[in-house]
Backbone atoms as SQL, in Angstrom:
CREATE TABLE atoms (id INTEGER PRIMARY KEY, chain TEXT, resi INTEGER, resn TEXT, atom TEXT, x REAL, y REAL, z REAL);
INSERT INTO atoms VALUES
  (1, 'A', 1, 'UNK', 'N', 20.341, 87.879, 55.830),
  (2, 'A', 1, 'UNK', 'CA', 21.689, 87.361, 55.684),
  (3, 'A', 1, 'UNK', 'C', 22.659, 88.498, 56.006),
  (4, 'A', 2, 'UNK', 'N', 23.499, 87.961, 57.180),
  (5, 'A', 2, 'UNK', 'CA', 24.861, 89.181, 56.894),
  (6, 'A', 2, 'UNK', 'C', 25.890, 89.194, 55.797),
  (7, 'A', 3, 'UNK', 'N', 26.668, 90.489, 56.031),
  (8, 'A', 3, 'UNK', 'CA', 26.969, 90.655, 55.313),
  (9, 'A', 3, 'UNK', 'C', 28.355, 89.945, 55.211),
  (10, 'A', 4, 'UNK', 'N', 28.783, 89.637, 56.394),
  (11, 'A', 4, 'UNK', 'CA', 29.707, 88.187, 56.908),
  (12, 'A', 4, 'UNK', 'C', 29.370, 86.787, 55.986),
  (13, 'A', 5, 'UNK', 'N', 28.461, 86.558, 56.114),
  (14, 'A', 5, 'UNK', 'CA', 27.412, 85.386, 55.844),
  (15, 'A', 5, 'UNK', 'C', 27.856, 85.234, 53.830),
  (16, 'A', 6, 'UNK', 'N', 27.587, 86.381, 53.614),
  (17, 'A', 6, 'UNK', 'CA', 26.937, 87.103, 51.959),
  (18, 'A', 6, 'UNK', 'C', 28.599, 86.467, 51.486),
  (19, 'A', 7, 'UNK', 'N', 29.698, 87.129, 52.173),
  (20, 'A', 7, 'UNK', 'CA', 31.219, 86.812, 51.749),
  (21, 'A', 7, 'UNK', 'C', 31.269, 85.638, 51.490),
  (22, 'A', 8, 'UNK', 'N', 31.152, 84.905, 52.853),
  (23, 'A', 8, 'UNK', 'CA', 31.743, 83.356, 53.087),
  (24, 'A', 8, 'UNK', 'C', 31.010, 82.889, 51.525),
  (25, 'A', 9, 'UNK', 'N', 29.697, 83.205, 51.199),
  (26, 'A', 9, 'UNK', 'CA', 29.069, 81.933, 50.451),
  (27, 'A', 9, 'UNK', 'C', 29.773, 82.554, 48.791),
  (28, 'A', 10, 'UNK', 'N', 30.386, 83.812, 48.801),
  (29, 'A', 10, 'UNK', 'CA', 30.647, 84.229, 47.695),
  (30, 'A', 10, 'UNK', 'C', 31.987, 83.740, 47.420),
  (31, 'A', 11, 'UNK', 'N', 33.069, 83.180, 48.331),
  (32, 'A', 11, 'UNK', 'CA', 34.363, 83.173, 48.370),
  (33, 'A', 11, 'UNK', 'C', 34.097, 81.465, 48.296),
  (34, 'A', 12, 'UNK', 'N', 32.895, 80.423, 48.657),
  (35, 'A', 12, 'UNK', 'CA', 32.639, 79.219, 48.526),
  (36, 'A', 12, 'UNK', 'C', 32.314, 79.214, 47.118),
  (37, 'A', 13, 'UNK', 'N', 31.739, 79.955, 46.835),
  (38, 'A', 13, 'UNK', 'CA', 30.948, 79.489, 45.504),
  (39, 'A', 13, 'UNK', 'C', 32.411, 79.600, 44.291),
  (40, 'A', 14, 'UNK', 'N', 33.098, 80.576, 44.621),
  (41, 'A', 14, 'UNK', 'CA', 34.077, 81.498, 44.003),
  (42, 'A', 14, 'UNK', 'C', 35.185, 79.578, 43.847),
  (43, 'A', 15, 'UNK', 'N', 35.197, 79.145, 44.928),
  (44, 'A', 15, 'UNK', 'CA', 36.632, 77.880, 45.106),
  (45, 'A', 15, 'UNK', 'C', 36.030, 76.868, 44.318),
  (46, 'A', 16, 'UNK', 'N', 34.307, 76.147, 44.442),
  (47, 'A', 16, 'UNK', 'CA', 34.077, 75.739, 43.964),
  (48, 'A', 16, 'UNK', 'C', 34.125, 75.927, 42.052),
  (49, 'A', 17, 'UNK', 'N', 34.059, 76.906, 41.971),
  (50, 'A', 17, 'UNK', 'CA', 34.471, 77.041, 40.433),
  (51, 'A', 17, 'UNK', 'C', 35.867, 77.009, 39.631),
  (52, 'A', 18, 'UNK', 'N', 36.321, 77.294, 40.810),
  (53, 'A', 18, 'UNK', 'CA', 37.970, 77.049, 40.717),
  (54, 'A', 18, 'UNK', 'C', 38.208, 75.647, 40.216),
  (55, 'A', 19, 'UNK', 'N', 37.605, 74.613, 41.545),
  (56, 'A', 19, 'UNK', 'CA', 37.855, 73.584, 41.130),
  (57, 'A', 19, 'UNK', 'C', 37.554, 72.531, 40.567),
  (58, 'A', 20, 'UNK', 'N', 36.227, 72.961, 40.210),
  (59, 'A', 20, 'UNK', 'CA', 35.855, 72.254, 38.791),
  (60, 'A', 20, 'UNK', 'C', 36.610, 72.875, 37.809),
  (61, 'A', 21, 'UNK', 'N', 36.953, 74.413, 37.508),
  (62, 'A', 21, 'UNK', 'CA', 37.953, 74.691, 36.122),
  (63, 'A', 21, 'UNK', 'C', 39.092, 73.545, 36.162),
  (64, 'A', 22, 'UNK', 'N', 39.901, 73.148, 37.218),
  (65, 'A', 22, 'UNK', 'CA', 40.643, 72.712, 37.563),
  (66, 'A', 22, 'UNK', 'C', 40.472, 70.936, 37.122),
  (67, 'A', 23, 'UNK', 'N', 39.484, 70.528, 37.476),
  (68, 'A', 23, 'UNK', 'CA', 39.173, 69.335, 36.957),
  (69, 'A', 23, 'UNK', 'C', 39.031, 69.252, 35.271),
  (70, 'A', 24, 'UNK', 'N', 38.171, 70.299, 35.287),
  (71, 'A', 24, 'UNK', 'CA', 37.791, 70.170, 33.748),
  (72, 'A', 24, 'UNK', 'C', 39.472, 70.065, 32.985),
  (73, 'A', 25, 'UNK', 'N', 40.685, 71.107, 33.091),
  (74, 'A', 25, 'UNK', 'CA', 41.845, 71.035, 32.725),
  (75, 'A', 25, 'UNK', 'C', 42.176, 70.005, 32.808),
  (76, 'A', 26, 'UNK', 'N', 42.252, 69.140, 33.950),
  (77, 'A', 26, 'UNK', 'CA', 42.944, 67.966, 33.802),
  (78, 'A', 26, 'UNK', 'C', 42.492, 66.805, 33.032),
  (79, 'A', 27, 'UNK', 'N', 41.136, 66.930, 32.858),
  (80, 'A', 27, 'UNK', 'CA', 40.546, 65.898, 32.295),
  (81, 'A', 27, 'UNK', 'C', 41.168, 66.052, 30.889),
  (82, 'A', 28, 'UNK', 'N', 41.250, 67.156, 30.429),
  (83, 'A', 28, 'UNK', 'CA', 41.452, 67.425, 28.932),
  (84, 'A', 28, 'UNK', 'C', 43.362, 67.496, 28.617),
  (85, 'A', 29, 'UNK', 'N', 44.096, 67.472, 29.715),
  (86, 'A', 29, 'UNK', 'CA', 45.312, 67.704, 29.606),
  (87, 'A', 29, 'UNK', 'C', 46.274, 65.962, 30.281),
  (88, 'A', 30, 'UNK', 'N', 45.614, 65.297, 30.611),
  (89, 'A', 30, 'UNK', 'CA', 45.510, 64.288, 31.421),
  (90, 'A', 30, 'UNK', 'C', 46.423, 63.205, 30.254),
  (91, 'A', 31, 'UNK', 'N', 47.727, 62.638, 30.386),
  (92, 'A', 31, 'UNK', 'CA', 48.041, 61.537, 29.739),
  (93, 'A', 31, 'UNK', 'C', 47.354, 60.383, 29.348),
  (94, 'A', 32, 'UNK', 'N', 47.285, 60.060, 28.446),
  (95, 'A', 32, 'UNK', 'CA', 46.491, 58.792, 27.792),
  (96, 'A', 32, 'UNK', 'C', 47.091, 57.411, 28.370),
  (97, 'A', 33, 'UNK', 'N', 46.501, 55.909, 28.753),
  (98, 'A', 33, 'UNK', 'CA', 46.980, 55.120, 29.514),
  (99, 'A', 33, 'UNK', 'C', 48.064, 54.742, 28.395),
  (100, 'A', 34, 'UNK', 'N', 47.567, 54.956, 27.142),
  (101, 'A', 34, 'UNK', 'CA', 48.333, 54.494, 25.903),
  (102, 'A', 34, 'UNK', 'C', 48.359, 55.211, 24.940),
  (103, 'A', 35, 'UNK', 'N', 49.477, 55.511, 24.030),
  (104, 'A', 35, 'UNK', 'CA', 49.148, 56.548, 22.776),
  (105, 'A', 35, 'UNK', 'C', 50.170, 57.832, 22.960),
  (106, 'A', 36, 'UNK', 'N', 50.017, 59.191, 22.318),
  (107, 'A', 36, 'UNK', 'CA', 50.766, 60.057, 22.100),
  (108, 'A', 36, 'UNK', 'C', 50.430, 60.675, 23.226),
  (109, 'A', 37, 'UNK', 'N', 52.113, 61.025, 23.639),
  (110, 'A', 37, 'UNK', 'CA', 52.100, 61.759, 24.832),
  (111, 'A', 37, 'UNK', 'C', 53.437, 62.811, 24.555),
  (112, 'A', 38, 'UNK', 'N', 53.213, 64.089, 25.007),
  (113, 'A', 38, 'UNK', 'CA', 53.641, 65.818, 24.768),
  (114, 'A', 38, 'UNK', 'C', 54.410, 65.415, 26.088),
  (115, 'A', 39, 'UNK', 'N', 55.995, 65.097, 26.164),
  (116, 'A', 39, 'UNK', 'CA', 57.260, 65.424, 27.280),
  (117, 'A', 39, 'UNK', 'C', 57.617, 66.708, 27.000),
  (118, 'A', 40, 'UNK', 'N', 57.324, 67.375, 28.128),
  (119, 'A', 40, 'UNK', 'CA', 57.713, 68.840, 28.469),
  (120, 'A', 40, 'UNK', 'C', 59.424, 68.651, 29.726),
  (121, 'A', 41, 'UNK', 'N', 59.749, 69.217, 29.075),
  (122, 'A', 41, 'UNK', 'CA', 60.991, 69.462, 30.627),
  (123, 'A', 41, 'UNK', 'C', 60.609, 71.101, 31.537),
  (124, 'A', 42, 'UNK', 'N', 60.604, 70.313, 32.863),
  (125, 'A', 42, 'UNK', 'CA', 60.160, 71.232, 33.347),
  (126, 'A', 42, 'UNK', 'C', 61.760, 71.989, 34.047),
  (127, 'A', 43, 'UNK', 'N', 62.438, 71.205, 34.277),
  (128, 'A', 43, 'UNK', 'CA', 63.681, 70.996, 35.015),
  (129, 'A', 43, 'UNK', 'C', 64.683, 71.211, 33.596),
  (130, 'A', 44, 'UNK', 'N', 65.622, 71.858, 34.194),
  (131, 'A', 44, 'UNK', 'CA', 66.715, 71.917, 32.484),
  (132, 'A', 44, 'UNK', 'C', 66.827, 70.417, 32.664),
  (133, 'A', 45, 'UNK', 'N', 66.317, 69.634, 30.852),
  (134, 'A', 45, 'UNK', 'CA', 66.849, 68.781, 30.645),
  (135, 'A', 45, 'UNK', 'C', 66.978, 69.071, 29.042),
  (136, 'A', 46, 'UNK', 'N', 68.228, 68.424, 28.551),
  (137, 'A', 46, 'UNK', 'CA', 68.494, 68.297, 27.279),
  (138, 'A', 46, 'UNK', 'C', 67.013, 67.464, 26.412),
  (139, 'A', 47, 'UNK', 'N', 66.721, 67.791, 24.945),
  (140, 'A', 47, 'UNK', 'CA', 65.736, 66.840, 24.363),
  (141, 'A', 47, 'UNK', 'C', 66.475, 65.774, 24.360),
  (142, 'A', 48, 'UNK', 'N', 67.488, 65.420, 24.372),
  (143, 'A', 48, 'UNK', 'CA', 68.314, 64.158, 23.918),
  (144, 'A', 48, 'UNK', 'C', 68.227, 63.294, 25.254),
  (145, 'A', 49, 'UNK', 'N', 68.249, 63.663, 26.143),
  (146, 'A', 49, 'UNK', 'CA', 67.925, 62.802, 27.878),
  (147, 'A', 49, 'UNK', 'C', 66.791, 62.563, 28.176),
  (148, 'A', 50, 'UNK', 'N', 65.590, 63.752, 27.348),
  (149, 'A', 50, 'UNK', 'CA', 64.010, 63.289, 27.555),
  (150, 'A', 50, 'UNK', 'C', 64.194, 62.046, 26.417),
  (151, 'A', 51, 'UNK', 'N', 64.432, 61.865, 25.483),
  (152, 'A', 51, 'UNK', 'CA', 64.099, 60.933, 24.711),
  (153, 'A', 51, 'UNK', 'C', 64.876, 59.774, 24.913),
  (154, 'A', 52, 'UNK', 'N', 65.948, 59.767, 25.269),
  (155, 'A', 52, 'UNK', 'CA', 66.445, 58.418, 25.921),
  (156, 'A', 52, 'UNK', 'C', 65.619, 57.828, 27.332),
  (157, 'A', 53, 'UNK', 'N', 65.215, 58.680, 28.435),
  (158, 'A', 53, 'UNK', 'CA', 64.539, 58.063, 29.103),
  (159, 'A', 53, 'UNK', 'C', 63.589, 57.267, 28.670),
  (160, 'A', 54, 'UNK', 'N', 62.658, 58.285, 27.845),
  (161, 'A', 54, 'UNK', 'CA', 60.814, 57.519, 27.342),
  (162, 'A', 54, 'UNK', 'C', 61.461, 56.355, 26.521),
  (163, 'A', 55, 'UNK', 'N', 62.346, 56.227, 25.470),
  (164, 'A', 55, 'UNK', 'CA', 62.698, 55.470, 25.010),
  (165, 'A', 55, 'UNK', 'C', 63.256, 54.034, 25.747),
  (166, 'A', 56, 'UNK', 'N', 64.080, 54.461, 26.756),
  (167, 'A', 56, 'UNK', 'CA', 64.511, 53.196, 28.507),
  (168, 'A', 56, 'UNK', 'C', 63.146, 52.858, 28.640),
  (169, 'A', 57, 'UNK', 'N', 62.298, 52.741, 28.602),
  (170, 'A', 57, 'UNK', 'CA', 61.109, 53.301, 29.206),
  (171, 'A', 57, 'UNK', 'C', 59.513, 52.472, 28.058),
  (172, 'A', 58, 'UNK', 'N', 60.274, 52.340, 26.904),
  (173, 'A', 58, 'UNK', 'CA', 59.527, 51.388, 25.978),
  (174, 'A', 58, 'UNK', 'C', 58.757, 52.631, 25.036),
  (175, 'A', 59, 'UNK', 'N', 58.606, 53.642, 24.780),
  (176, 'A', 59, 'UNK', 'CA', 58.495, 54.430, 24.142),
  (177, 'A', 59, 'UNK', 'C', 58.652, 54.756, 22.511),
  (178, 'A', 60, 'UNK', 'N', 57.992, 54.797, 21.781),
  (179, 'A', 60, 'UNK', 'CA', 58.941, 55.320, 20.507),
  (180, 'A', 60, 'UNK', 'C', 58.510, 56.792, 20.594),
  (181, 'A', 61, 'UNK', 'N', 59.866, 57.784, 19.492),
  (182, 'A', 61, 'UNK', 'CA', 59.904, 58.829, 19.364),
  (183, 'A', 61, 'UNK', 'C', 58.772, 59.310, 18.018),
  (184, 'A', 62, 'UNK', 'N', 57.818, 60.010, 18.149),
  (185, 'A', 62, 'UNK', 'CA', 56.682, 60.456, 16.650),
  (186, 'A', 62, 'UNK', 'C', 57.797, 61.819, 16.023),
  (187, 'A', 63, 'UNK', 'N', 57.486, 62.526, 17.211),
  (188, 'A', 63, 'UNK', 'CA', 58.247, 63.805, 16.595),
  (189, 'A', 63, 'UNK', 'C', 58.572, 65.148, 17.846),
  (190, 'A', 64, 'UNK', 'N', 59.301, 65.893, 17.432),
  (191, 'A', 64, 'UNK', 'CA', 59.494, 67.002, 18.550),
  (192, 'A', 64, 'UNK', 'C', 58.144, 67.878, 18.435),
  (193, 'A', 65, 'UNK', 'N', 58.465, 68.298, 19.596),
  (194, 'A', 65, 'UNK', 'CA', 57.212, 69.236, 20.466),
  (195, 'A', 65, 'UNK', 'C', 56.974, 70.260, 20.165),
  (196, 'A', 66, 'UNK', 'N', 55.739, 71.174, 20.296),
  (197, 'A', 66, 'UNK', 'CA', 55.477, 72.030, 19.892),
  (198, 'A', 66, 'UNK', 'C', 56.025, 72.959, 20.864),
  (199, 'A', 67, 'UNK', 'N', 56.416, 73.129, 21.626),
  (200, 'A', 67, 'UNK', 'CA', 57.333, 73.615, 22.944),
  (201, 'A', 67, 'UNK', 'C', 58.700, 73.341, 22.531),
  (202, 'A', 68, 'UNK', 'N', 59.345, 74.185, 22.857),
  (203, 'A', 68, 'UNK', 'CA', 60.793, 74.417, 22.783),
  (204, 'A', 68, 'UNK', 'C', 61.461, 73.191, 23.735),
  (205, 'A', 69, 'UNK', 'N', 62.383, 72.026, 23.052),
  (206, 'A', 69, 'UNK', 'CA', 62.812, 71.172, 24.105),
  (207, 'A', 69, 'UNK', 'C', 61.951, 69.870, 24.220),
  (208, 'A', 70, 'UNK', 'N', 60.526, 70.076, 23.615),
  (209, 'A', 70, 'UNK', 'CA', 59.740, 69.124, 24.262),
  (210, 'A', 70, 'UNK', 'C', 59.605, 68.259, 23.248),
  (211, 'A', 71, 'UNK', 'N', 59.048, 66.768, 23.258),
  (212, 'A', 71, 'UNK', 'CA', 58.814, 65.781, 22.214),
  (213, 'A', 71, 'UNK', 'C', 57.407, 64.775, 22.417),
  (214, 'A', 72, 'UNK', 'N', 57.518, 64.904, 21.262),
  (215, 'A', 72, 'UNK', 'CA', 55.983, 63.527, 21.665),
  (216, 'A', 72, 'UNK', 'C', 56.817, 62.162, 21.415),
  (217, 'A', 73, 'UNK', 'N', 56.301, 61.550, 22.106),
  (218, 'A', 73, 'UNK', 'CA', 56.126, 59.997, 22.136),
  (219, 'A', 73, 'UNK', 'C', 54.811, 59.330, 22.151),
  (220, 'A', 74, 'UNK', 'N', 55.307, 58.432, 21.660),
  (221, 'A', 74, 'UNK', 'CA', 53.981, 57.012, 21.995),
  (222, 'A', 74, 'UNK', 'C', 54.460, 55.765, 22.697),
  (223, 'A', 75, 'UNK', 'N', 53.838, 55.719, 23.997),
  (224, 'A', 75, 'UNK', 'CA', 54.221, 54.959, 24.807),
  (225, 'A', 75, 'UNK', 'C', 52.622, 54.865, 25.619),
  (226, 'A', 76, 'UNK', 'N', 53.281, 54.271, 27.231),
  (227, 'A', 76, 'UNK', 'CA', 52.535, 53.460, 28.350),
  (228, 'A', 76, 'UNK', 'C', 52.636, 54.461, 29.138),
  (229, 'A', 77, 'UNK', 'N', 51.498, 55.518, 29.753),
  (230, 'A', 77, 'UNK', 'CA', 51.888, 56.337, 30.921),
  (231, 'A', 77, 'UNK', 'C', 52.222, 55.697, 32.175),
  (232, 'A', 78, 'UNK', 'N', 52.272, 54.604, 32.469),
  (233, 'A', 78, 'UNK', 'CA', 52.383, 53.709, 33.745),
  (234, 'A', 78, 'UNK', 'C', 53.720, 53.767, 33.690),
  (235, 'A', 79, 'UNK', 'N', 54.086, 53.033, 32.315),
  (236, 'A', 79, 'UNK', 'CA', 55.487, 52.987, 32.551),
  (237, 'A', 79, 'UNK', 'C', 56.227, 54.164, 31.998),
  (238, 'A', 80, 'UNK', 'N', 55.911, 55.246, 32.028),
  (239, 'A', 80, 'UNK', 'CA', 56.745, 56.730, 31.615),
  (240, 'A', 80, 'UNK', 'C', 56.842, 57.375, 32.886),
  (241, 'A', 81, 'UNK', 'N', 55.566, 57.258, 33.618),
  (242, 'A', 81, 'UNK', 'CA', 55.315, 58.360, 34.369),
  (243, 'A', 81, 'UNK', 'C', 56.331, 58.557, 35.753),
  (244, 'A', 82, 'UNK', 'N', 56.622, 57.479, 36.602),
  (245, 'A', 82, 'UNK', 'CA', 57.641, 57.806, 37.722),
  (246, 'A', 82, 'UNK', 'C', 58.739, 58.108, 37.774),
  (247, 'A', 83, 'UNK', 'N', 59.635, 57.265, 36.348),
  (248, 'A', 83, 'UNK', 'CA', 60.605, 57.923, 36.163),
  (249, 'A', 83, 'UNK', 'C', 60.575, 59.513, 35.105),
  (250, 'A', 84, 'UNK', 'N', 60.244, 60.001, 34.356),
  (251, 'A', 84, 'UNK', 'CA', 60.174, 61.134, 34.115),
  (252, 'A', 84, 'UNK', 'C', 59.565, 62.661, 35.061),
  (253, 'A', 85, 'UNK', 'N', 58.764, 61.777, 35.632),
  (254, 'A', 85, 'UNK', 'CA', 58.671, 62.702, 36.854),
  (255, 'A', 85, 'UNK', 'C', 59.631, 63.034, 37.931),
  (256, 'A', 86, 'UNK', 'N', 60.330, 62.063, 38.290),
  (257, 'A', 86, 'UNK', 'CA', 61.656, 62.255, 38.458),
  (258, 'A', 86, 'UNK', 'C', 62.407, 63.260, 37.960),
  (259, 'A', 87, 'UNK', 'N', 62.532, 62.891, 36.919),
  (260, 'A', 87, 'UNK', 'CA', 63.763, 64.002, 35.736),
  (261, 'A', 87, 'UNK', 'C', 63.210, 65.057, 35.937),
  (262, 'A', 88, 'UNK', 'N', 61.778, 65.501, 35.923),
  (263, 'A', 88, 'UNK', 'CA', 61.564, 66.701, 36.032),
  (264, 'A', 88, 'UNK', 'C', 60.532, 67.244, 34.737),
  (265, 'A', 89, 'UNK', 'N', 60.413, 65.864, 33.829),
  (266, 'A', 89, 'UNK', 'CA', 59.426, 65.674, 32.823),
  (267, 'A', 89, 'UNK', 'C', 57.991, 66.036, 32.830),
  (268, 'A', 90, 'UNK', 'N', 57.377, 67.354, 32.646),
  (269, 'A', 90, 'UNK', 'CA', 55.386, 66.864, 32.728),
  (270, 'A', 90, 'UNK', 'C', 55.139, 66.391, 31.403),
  (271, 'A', 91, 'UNK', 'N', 54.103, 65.351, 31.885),
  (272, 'A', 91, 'UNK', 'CA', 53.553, 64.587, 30.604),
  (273, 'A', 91, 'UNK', 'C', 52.287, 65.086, 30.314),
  (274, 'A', 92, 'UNK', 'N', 51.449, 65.358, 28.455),
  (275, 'A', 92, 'UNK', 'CA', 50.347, 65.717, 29.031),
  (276, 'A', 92, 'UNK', 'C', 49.566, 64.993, 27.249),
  (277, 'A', 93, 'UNK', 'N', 48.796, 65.164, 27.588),
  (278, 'A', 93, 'UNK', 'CA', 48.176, 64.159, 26.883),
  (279, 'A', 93, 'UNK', 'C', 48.544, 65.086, 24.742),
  (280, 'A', 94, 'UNK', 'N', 48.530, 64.030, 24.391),
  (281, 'A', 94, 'UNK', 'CA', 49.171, 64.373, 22.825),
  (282, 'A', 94, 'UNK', 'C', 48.172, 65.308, 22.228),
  (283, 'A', 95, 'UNK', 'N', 46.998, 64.605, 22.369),
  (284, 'A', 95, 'UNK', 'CA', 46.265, 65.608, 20.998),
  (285, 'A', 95, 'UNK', 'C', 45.820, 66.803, 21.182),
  (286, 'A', 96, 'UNK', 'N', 46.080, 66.827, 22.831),
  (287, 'A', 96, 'UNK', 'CA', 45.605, 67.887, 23.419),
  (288, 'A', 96, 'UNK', 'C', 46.373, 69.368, 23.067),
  (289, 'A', 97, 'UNK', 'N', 47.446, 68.968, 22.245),
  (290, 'A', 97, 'UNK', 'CA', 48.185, 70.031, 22.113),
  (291, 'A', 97, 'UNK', 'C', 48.772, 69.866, 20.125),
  (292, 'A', 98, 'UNK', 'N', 47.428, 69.388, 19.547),
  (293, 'A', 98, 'UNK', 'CA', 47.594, 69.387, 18.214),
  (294, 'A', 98, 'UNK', 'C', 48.276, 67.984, 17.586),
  (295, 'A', 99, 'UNK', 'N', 48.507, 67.048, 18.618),
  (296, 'A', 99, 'UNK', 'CA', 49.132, 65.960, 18.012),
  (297, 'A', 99, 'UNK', 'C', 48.253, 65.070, 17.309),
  (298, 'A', 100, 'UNK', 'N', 48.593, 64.392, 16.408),
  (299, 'A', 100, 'UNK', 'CA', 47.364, 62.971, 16.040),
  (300, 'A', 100, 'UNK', 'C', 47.057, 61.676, 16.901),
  (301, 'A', 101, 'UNK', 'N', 46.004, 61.468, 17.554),
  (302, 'A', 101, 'UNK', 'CA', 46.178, 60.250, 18.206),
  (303, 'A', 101, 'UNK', 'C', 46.212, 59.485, 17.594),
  (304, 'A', 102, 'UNK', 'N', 46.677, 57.733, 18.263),
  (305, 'A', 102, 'UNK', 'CA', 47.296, 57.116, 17.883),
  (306, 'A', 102, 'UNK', 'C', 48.344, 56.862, 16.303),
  (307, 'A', 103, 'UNK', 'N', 48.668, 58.053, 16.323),
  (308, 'A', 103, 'UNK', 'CA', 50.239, 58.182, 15.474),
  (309, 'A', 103, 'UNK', 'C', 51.498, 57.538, 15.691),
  (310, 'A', 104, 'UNK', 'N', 52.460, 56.690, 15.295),
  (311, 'A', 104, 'UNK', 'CA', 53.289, 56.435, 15.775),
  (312, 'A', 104, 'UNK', 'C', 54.800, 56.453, 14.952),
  (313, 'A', 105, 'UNK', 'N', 55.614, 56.486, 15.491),
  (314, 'A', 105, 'UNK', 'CA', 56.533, 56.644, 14.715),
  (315, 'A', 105, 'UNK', 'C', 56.859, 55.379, 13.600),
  (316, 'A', 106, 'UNK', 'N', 57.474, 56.101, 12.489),
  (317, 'A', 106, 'UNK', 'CA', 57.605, 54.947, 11.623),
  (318, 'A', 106, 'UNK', 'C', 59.017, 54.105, 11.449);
């Protein structure tokens, strides 16, 4: 084997691990179709404009985020996801970041 050869399969093997880490993250960070979901602003937005959207949006509010700015909700990622992505919102799955699943506001 060259030593050409030796690189390529080390810099393949090297991406492939990348992107399974990469999968594995998302699987575990990934919005729920239903249930508690962590609104991050990625974009300056006020908490008061993230929570009126998710709320437009069919949402209730559980509680603010463990992130500065950010809030959980319990809602529909179908119906959260295009418009908050818009705003500039990442959504990421609730418990994944210490929340209780299916919690909801009272």
């Amino acid at each position: 084997m060259t030593a050409r050869r030796a690189k390529s399969s080390r810099s393949l093997i090297g991406a492939q691990i990348v992107g399974a880490l990469f999968v594995f993250l998302w699987i575990a960070l990934a919005p729920p179709a239903e249930g508690n979901i962590l609104l991050i602003p990625v974009a300056r937005q006020s908490e008061a404009r993230i929570v009126a959207l998710a709320l437009e949006r069919g949402a209730s509010l559980v509680q603010r985020g463990p992130i500065k700015s950010s809030v959980i909700v319990y809602g529909k990622r179908d119906s959260l996801f295009v418009p908050l992505a818009r705003a500039g919102v990442l959504m990421v799955a609730g418990g994944a970041v210490g929340c209780r699943p299916g919690r909801q506001a009272a």
